[in-house]
C-alpha positions as CSV (number, residue, x, y, z in Angstrom):
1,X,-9.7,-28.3,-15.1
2,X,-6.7,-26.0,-15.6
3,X,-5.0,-25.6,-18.7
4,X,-1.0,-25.9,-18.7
5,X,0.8,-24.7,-21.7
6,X,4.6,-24.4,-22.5
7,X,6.0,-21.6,-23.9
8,X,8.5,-21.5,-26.8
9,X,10.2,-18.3,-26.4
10,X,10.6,-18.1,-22.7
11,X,13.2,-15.9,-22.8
12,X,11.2,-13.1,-23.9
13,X,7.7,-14.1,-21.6
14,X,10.2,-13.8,-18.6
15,X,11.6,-10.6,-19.7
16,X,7.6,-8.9,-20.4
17,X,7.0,-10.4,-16.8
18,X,10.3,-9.3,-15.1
19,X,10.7,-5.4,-16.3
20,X,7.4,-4.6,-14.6
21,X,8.0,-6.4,-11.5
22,X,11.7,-4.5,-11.0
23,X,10.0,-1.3,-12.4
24,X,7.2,-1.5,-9.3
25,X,9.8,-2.4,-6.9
26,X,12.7,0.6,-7.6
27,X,9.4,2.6,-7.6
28,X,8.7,1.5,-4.0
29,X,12.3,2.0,-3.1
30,X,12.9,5.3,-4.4
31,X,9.5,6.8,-2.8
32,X,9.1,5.8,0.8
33,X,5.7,6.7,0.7
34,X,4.3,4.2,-1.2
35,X,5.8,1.5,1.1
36,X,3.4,2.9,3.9
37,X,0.6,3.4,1.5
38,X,1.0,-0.5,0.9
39,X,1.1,-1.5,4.5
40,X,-2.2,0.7,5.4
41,X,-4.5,-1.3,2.6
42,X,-2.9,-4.5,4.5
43,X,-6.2,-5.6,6.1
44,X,-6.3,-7.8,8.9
45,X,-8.1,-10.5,7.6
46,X,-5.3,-11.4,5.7
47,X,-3.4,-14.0,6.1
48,X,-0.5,-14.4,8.5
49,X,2.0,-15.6,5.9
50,X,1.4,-13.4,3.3
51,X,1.4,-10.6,5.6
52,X,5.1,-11.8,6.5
53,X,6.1,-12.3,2.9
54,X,5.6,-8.8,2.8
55,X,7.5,-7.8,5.9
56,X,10.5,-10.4,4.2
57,X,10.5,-8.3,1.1
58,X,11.1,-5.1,2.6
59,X,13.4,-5.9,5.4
60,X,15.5,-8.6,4.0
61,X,15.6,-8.5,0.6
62,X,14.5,-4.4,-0.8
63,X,17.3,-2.8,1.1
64,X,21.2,-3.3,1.1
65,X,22.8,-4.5,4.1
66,X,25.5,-2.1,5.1
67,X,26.5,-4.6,7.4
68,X,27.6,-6.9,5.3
69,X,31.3,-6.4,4.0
C-alpha cells in the first residue's frame, strides 16, 4: 500500500520541484537540438497519449503565439 504524506512547508517543496522543471524546459527552448534528440528516443511502443502530451508541449504550450494580439 502506498504511503500519502502532507507536507508542511509546501511552499518551498513546490519551489525545489518547479526551478528544475523551468530550468529543463528554457534548456529545450533555447537549443533546438535537444527537442529532436527527445523525439528520436520516442519509441514506438509508447503510448499514444503520452506521445501526444509531448507533441501538446511543444506546439501549444513551449512557444509564443505571434498570432495572438
Amino acid at each position: 500500500m502506498k504511503e500519502l504524506n502532507i507536507e508542511e512547508n509546501i511552499d518551498k517543496v513546490l519551489l525545489q520541484t518547479c526551478e528544475p522543471i523551468k530550468n529543463l524546459l528554457f534548456l529545450f527552448r533555447n537549443n533546438y537540438n535537444y527537442i529532436t534528440k527527445l523525439v528520436s528516443l520516442i519509441d514506438e511502443q509508447d503510448e499514444e497519449d503520452q506521445i501526444e502530451s509531448l507533441v501538446q508541449l511543444f506546439c501549444n504550450q513551449f512557444y509564443d503565439n505571434i498570432l495572438i494580439t
